[in-house]
BALUM-937023 format. One record per residue (C-alpha): x, y, z; residue in three letters; residue number from 1. Coordinates in Angstrom, 1 decimal, decimal comma. Layout:
N
+--------+--------+--------+-----+-----+
!      x !      y !      z ! res !   n !
+--------+--------+--------+-----+-----+
!      X !      Y !      Z ! ALA ! NUM !
...
+--------+--------+--------+-----+-----+
END
This chain:
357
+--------+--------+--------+-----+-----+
!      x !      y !      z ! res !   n !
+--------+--------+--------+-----+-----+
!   -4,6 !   33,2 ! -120,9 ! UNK !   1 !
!   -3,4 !   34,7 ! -117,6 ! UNK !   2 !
!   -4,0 !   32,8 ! -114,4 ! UNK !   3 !
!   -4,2 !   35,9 ! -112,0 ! UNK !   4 !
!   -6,3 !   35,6 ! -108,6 ! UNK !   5 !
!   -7,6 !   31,9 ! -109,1 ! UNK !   6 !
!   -7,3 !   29,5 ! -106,1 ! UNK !   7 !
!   -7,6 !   26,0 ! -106,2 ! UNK !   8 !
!  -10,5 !   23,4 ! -105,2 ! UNK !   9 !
!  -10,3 !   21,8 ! -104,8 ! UNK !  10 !
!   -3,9 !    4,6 !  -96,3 ! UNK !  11 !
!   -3,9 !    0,6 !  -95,8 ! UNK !  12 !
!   -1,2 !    0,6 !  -92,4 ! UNK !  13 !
!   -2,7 !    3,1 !  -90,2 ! UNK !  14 !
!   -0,5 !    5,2 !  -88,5 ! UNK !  15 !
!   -1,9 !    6,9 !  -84,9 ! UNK !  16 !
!   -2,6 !    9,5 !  -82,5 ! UNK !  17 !
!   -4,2 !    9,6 !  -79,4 ! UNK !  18 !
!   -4,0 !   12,2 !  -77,7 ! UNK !  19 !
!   -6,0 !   11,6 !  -74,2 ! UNK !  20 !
!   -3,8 !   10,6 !  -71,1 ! UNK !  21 !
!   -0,3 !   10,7 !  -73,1 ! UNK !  22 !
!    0,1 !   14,5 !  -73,6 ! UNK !  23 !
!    3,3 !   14,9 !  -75,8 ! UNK !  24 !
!    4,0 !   11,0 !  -76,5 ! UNK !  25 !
!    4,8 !   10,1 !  -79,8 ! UNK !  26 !
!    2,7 !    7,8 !  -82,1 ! UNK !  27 !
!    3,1 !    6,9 !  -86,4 ! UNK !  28 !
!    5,6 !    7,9 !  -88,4 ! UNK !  29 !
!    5,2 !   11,8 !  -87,2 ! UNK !  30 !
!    6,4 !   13,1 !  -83,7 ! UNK !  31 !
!    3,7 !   14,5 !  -81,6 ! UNK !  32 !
!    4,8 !   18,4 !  -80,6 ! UNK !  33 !
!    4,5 !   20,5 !  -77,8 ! UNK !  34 !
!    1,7 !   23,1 !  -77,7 ! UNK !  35 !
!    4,2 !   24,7 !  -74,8 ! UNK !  36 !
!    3,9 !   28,9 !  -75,5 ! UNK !  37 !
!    0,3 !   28,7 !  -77,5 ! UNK !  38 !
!   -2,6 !   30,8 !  -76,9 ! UNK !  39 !
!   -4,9 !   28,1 !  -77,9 ! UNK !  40 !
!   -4,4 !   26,5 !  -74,8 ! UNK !  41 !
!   -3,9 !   28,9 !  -72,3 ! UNK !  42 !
!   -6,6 !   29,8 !  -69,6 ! UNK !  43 !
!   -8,2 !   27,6 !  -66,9 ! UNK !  44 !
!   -9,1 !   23,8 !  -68,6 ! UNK !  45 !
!  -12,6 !   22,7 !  -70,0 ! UNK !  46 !
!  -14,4 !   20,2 !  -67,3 ! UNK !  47 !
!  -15,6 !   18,3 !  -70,9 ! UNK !  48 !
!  -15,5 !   14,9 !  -71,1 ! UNK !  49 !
!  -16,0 !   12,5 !  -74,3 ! UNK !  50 !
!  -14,2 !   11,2 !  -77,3 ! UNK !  51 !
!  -13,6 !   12,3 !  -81,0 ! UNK !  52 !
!  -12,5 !    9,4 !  -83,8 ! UNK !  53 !
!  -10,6 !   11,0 !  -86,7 ! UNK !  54 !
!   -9,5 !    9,2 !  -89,5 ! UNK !  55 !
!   -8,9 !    9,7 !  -93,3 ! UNK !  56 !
!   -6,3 !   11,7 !  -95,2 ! UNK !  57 !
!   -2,3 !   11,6 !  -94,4 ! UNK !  58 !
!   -1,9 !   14,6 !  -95,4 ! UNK !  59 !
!   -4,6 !   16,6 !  -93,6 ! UNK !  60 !
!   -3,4 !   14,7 !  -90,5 ! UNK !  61 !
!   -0,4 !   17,1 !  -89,9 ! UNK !  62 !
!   -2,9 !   20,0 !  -88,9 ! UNK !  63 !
!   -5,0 !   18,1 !  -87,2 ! UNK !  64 !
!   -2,7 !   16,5 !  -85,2 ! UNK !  65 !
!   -1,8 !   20,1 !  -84,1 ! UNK !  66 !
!   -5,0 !   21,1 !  -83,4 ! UNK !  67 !
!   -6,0 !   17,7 !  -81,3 ! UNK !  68 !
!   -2,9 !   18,7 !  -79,1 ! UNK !  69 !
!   -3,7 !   22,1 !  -78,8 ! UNK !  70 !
!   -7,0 !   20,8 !  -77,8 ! UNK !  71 !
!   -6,4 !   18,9 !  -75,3 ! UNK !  72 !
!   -4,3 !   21,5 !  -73,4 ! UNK !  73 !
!   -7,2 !   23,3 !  -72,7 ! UNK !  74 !
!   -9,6 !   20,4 !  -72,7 ! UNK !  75 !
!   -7,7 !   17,5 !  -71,1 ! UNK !  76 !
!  -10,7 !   15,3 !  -70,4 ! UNK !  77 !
!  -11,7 !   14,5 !  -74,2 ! UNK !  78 !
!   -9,9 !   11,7 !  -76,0 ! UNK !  79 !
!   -8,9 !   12,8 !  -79,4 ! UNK !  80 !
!   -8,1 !    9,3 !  -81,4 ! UNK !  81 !
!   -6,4 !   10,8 !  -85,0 ! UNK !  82 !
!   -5,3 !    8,3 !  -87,4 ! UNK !  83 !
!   -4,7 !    8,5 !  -91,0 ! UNK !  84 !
!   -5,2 !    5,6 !  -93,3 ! UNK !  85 !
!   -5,4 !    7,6 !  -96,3 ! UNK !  86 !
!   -8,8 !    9,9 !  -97,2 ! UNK !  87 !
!  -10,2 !    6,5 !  -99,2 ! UNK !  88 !
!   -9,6 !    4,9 !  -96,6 ! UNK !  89 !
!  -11,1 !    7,3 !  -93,7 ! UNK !  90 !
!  -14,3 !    8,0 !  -95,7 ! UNK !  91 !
!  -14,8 !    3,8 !  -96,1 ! UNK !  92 !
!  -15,5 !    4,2 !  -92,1 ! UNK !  93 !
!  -16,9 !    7,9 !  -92,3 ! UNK !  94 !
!  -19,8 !    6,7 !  -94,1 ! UNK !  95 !
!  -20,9 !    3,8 !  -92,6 ! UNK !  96 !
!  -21,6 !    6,4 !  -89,6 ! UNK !  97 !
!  -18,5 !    4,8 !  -87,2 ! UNK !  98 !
!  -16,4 !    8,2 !  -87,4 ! UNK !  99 !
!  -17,2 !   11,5 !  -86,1 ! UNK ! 100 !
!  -14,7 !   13,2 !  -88,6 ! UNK ! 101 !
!  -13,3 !   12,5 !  -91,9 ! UNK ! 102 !
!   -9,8 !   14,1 !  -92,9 ! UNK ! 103 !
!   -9,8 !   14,1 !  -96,9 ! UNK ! 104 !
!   -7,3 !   15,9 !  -99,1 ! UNK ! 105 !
!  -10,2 !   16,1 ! -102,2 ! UNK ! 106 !
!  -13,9 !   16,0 ! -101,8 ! UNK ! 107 !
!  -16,1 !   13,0 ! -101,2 ! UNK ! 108 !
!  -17,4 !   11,1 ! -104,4 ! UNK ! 109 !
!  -20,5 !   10,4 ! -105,8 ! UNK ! 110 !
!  -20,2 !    6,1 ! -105,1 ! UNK ! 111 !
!  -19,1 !    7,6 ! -101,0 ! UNK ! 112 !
!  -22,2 !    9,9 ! -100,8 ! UNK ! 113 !
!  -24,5 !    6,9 ! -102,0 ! UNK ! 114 !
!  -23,3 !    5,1 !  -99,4 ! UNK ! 115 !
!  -24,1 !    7,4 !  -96,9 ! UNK ! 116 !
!  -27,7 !    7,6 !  -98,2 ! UNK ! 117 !
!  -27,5 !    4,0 !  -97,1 ! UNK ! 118 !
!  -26,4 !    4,4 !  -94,3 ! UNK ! 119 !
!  -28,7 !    7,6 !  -92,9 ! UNK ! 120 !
!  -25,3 !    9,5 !  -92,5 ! UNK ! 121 !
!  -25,4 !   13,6 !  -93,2 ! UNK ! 122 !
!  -22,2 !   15,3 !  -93,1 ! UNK ! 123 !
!  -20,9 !   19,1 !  -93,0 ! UNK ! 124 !
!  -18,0 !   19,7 !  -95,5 ! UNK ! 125 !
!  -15,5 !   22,1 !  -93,8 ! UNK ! 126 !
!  -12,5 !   23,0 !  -96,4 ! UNK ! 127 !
!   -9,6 !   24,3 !  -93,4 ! UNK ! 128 !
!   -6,5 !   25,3 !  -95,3 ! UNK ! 129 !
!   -4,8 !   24,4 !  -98,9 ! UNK ! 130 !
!   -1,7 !   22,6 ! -100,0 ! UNK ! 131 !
!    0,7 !   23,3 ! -102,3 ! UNK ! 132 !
!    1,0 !   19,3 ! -104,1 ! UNK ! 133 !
!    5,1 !   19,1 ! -104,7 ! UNK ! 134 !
!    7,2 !   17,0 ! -107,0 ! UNK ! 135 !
!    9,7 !   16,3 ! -105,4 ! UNK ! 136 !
!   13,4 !   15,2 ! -107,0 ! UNK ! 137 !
!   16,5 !   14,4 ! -105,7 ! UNK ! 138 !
!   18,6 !   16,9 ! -104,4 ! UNK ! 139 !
!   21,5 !   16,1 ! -107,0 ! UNK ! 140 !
!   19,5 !   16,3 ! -109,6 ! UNK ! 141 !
!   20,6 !   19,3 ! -111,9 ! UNK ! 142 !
!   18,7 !   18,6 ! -114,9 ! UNK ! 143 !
!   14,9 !   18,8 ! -114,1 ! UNK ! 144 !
!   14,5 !   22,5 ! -112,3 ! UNK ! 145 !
!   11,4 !   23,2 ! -114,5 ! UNK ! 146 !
!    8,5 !   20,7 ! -116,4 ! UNK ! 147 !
!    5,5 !   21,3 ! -118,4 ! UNK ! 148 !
!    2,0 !   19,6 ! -117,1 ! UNK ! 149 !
!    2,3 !   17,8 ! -120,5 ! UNK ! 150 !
!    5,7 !   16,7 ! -119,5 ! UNK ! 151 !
!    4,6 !   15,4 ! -116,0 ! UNK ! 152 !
!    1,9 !   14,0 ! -117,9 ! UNK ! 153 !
!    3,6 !   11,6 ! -120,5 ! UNK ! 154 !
!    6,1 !   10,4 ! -117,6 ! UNK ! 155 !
!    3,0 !    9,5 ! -115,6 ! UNK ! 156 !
!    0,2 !    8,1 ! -117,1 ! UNK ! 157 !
!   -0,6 !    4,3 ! -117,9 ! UNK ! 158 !
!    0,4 !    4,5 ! -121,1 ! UNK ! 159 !
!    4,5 !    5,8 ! -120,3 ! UNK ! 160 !
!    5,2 !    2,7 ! -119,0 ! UNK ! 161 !
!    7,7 !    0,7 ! -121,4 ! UNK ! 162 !
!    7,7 !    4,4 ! -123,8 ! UNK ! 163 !
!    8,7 !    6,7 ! -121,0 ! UNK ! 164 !
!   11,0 !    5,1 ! -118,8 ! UNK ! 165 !
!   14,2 !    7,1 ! -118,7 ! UNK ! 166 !
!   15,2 !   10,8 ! -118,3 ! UNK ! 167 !
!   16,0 !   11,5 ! -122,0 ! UNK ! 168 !
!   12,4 !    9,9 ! -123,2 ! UNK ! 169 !
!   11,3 !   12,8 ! -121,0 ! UNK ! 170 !
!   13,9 !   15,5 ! -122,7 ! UNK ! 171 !
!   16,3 !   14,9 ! -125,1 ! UNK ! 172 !
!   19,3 !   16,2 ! -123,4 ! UNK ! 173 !
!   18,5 !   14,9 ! -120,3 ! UNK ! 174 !
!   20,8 !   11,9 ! -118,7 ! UNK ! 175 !
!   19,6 !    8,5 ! -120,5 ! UNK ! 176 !
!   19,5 !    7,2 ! -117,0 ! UNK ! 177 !
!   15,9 !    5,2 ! -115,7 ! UNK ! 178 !
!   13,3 !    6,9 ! -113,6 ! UNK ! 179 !
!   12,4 !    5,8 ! -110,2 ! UNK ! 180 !
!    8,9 !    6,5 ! -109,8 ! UNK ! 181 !
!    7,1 !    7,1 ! -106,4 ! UNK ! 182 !
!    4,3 !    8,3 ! -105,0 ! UNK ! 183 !
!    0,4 !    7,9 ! -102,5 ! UNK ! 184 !
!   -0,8 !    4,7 ! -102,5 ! UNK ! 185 !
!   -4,4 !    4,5 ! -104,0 ! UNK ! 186 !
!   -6,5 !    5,1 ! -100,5 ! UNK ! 187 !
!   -5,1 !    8,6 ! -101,0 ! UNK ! 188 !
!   -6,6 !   11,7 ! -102,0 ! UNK ! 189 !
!   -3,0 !   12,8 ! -103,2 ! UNK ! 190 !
!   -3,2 !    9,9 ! -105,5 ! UNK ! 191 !
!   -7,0 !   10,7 ! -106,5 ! UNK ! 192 !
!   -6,0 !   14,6 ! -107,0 ! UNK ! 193 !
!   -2,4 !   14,1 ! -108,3 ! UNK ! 194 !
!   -3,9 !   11,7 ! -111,2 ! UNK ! 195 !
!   -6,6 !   13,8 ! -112,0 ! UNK ! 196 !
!   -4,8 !   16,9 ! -112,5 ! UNK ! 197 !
!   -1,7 !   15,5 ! -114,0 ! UNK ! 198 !
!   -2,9 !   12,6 ! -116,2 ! UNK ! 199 !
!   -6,3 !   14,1 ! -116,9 ! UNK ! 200 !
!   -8,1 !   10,5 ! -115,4 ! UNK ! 201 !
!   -8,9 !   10,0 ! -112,1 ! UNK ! 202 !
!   -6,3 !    6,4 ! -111,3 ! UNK ! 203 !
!   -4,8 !    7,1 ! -114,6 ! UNK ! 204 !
!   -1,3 !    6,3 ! -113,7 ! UNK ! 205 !
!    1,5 !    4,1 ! -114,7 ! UNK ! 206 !
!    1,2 !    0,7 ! -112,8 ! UNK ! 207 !
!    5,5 !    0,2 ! -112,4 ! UNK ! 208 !
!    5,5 !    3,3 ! -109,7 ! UNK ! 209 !
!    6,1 !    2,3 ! -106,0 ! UNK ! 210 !
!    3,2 !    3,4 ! -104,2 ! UNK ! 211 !
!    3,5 !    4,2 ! -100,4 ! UNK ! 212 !
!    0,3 !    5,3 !  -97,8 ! UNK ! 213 !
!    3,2 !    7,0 !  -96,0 ! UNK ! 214 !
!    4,3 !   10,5 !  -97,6 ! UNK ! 215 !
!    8,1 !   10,3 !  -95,5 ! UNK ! 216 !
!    8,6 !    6,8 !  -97,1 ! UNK ! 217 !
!    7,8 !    8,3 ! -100,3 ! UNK ! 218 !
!   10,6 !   11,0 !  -99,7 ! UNK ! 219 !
!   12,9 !    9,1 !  -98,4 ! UNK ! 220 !
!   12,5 !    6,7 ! -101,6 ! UNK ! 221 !
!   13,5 !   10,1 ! -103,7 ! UNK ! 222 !
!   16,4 !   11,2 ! -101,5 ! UNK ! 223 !
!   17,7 !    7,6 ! -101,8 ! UNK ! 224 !
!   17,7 !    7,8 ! -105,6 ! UNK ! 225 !
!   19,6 !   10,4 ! -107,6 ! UNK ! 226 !
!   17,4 !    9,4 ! -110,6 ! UNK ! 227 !
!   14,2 !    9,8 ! -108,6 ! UNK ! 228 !
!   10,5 !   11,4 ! -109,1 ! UNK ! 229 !
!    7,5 !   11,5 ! -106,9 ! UNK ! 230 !
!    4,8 !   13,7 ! -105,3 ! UNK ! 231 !
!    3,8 !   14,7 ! -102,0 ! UNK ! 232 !
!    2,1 !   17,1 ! -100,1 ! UNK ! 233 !
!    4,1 !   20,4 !  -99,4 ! UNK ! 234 !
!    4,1 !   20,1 !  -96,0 ! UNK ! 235 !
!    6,5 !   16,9 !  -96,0 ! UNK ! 236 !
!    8,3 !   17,9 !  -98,7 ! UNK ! 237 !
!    9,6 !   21,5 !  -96,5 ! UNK ! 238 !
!   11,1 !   20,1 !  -93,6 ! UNK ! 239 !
!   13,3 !   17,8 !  -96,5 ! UNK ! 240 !
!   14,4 !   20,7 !  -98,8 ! UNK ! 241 !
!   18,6 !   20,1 !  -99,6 ! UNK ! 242 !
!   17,9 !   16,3 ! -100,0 ! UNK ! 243 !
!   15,4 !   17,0 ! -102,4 ! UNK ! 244 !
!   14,1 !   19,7 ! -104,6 ! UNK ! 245 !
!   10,8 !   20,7 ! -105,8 ! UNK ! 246 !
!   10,0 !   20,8 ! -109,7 ! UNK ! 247 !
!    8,8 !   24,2 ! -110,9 ! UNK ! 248 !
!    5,1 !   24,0 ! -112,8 ! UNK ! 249 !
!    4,8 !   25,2 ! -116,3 ! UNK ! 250 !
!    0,6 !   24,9 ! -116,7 ! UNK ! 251 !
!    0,2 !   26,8 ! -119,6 ! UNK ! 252 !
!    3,5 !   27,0 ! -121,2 ! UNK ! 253 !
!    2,4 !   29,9 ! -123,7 ! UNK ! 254 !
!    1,5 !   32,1 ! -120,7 ! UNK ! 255 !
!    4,1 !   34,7 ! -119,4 ! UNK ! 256 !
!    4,5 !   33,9 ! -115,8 ! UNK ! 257 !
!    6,2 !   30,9 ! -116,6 ! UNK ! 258 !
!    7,4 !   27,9 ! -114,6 ! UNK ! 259 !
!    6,1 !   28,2 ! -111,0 ! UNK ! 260 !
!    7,6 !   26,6 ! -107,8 ! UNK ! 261 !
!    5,3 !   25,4 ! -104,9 ! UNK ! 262 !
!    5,2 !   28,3 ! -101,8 ! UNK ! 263 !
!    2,2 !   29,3 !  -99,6 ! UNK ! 264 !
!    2,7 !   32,9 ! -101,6 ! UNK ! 265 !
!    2,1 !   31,6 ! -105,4 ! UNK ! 266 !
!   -0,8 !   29,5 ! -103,7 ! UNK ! 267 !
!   -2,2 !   32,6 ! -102,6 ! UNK ! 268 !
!   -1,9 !   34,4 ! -105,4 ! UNK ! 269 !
!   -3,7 !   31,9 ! -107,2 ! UNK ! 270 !
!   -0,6 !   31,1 ! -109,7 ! UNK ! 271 !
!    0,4 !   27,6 ! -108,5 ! UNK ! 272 !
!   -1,7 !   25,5 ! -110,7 ! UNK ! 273 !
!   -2,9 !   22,5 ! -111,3 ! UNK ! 274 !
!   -1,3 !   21,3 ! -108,0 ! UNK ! 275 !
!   -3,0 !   23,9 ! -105,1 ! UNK ! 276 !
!   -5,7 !   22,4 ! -103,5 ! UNK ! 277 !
!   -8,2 !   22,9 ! -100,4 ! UNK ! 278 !
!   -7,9 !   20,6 !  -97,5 ! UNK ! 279 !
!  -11,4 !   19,0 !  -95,7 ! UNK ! 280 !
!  -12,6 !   18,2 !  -92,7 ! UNK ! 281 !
!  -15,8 !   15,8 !  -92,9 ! UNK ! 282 !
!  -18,2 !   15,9 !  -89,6 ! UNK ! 283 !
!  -20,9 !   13,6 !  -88,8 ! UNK ! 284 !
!  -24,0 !   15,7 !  -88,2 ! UNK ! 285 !
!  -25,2 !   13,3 !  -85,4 ! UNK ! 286 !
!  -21,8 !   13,2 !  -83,8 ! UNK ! 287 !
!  -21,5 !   17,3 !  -84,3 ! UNK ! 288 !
!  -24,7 !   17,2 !  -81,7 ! UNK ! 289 !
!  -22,2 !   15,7 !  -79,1 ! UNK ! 290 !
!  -20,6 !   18,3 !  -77,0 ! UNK ! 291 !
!  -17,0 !   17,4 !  -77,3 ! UNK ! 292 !
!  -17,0 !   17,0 !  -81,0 ! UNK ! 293 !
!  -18,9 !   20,5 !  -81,5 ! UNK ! 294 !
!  -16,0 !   21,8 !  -79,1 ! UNK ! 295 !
!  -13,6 !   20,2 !  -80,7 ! UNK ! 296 !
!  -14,8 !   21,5 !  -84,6 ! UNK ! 297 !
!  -14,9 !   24,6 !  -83,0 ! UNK ! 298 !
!  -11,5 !   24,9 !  -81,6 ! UNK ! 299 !
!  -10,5 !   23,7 !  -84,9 ! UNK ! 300 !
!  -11,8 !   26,6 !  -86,9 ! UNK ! 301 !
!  -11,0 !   28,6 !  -85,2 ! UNK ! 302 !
!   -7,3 !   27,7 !  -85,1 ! UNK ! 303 !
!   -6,6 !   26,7 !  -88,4 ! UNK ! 304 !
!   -5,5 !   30,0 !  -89,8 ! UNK ! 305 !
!   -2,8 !   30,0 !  -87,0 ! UNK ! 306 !
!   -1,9 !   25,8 !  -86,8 ! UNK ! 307 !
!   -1,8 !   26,0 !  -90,9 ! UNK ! 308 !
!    1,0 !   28,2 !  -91,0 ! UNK ! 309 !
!    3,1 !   26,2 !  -88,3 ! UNK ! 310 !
!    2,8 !   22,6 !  -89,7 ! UNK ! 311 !
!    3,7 !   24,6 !  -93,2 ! UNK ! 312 !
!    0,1 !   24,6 !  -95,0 ! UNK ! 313 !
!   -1,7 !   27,6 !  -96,5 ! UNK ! 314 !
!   -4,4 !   29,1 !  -94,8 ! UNK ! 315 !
!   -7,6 !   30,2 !  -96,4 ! UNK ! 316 !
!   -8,2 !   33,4 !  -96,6 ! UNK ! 317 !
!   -8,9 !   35,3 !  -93,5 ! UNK ! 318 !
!  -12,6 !   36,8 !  -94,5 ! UNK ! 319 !
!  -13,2 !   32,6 !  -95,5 ! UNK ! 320 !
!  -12,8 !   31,3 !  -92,0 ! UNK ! 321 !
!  -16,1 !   33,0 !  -91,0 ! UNK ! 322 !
!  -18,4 !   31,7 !  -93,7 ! UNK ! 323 !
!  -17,0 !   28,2 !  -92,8 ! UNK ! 324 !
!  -17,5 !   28,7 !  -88,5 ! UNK ! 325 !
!  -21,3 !   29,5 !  -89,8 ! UNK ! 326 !
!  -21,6 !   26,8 !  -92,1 ! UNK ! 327 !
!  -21,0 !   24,3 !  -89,3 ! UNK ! 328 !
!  -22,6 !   26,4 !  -86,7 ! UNK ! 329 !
!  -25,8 !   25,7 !  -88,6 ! UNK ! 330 !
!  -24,8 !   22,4 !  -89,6 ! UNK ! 331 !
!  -25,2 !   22,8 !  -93,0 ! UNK ! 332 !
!  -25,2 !   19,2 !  -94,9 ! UNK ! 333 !
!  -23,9 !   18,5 !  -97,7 ! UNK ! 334 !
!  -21,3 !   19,1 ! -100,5 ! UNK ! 335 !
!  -20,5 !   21,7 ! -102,8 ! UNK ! 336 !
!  -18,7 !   19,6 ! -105,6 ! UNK ! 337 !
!  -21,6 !   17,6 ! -106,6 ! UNK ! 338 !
!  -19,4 !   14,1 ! -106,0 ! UNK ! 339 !
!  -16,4 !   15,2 ! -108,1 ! UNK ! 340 !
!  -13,5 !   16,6 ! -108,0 ! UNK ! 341 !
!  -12,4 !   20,3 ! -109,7 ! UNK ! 342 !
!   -9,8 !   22,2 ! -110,1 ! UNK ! 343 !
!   -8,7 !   26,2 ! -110,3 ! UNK ! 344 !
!  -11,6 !   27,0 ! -108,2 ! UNK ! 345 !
!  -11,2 !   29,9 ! -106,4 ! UNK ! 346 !
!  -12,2 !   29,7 ! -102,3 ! UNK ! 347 !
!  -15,1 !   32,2 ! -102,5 ! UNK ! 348 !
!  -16,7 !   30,2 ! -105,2 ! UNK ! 349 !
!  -16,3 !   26,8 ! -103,3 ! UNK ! 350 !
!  -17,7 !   28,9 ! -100,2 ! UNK ! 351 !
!  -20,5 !   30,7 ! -102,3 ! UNK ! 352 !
!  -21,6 !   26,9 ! -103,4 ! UNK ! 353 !
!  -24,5 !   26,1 ! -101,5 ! UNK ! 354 !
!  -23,8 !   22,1 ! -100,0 ! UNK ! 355 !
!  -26,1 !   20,0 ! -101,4 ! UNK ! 356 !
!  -26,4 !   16,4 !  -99,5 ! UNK ! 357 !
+--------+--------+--------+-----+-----+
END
């Protein structure tokens, strides 16, 4: 079965941003960056006033962390507080109704929409750009180029651990040497989505791995290990490529495009599977009624395409960014995955999905 034109659907120490009266100042485990020589915020600033709370996913944080300093080059009077506790995390405060905007790296859930029934909360699902889920090994590693889904899936489920614990249980031929194991913490979407499309079971994963809310401690626990294995959104793993290299995906090993390496090009062309996936942003309706959140969604949106491509994430396509400015121009409620997560679904069928809250 080919896999031609298919895109994909689809942390407990908080790290944080702020970006209000620091402009350029550092905060968490990722350095703040210039927006010196952008477009985006160019032009005479916005008199707007206000704050925006952002919280959620670690790996969504990246672009948003561009676009919030973007943002406040051109509007320096709203306070845009970003942190990233992980999407499980984010969404435990999203739907209680104390956070304008959600960052998630997989959809909301079924038990996290009942709570915001509870709670009187409506939300607008905005999918921004997709990522290209790595697994990362050590650079010196010269053995494991290439692996099968099946592969990845007997090193990491529950049931590997004490059966599948070195290299050569994996392949004979490979070095009879133990695998260090590492990856997101269980507040992550990465964790949710990795799990699911690896191991076939949502949390299905062996309980010996060292999990980590912070995606640079979970490289640097690879590049410190020549025997090491662990996954991590694309964007972390690029600026790390030499000390570590990404495993090649064999999804359907009787196919004829064969093993296929993470890259914003086999992402677009729909080949990089199970591990491409679209990235969220959650609003609060009530808090997309304030002005400098629906300036700040806005600015987003409009952005992404360009931010996307500079923090080394995928943009949607350009005809998608559109249909997304209307849905939250209208505020459309709601979600298009019914409370679960899927996967190999192309972006004009997660767009053509009406939301349902």
């Amino acid at each position: 079965m080919k896999r031609q034109n298919r895109l994909p659907a689809i942390l407990p120490i908080a790290a944080t941003l702020v970006i209000a009266g620091c402009w350029g100042c550092n905060h968490g485990s990722i350095p703040a960056k210039s927006g010196n020589g952008s477009s985006a915020g160019s032009g005479k600033p916005s008199g707007l006033t206000g704050e925006v709370s952002i919280d959620g996913s670690s790996t969504v944080f990246k672009i948003t962390q561009a676009v919030a300093e973007e943002f406040h080059a051109a509007t320096p009077g709203v306070s845009v507080n970003v942190q990233y506790s992980g999407t499980s995390g984010g969404f435990k405060t999203f739907v209680t109704g104390r956070l304008d905007i959600c960052d998630a790296s997989r959809p909301i859930q079924q038990k996290e929409i009942d709570v915001t029934k509870e709670n009187g909360v409506e939300y607008i699902e905005l999918p921004v750009c997709f990522d290209a889920l790595t697994v990362a090994v050590n650079g010196e590693n010269d053995w494991a180029d290439a692996m099968t889904v099946d592969e990845l899936k007997r090193m990491w489920q529950s049931a590997a651990k004490g059966k599948v614990d070195k290299w050569s249980d994996v392949r004979e031929g490979w070095p009879k040497e133990a695998i260090s194991f590492s990856g997101a913490g269980k507040d992550s979407g990465t964790y949710e989505y990795f799990t699911e499309a690896i191991c076939g079971k949502k949390g299905d994963i062996r309980s010996d791995y060292e999990p980590s809310e912070n995606d640079n401690d979970i490289l640097r626990s690879v590049e410190g290990n020549k025997y090491a294995i662990g996954f991590v959104p694309y964007a972390y793993y690029v600026p790390r490529q030499g000390k570590l290299k990404a495993v090649k995906i064999d999804w359907k090993p009787d196919d004829e495009l064969g093993p296929i390496e993470p890259s914003p090009e086999n992402v677009i062309k729909g080949i990089y599977n199970p591990l491409a996936r679209p990235l969220f942003i959650y609003v609060h309706k009530k808090s997309a009624e304030r002005p400098e959140v629906k300036e700040f969604v806005d600015f987003y949106l409009k952005n992404a395409s360009s931010l996307a491509t500079k923090v080394k994430y995928i943009p949607l396509p350009e005809d998608a960014y559109p249909k997304v400015q209307e849905r939250f121009a209208r505020l459309q409620i709601g979600t298009g995955f019914g409370g679960k997560s899927e996967v190999g679904l192309h972006i004009d069928e997660i767009l053509s999905r009406e939301p349902k809250p």
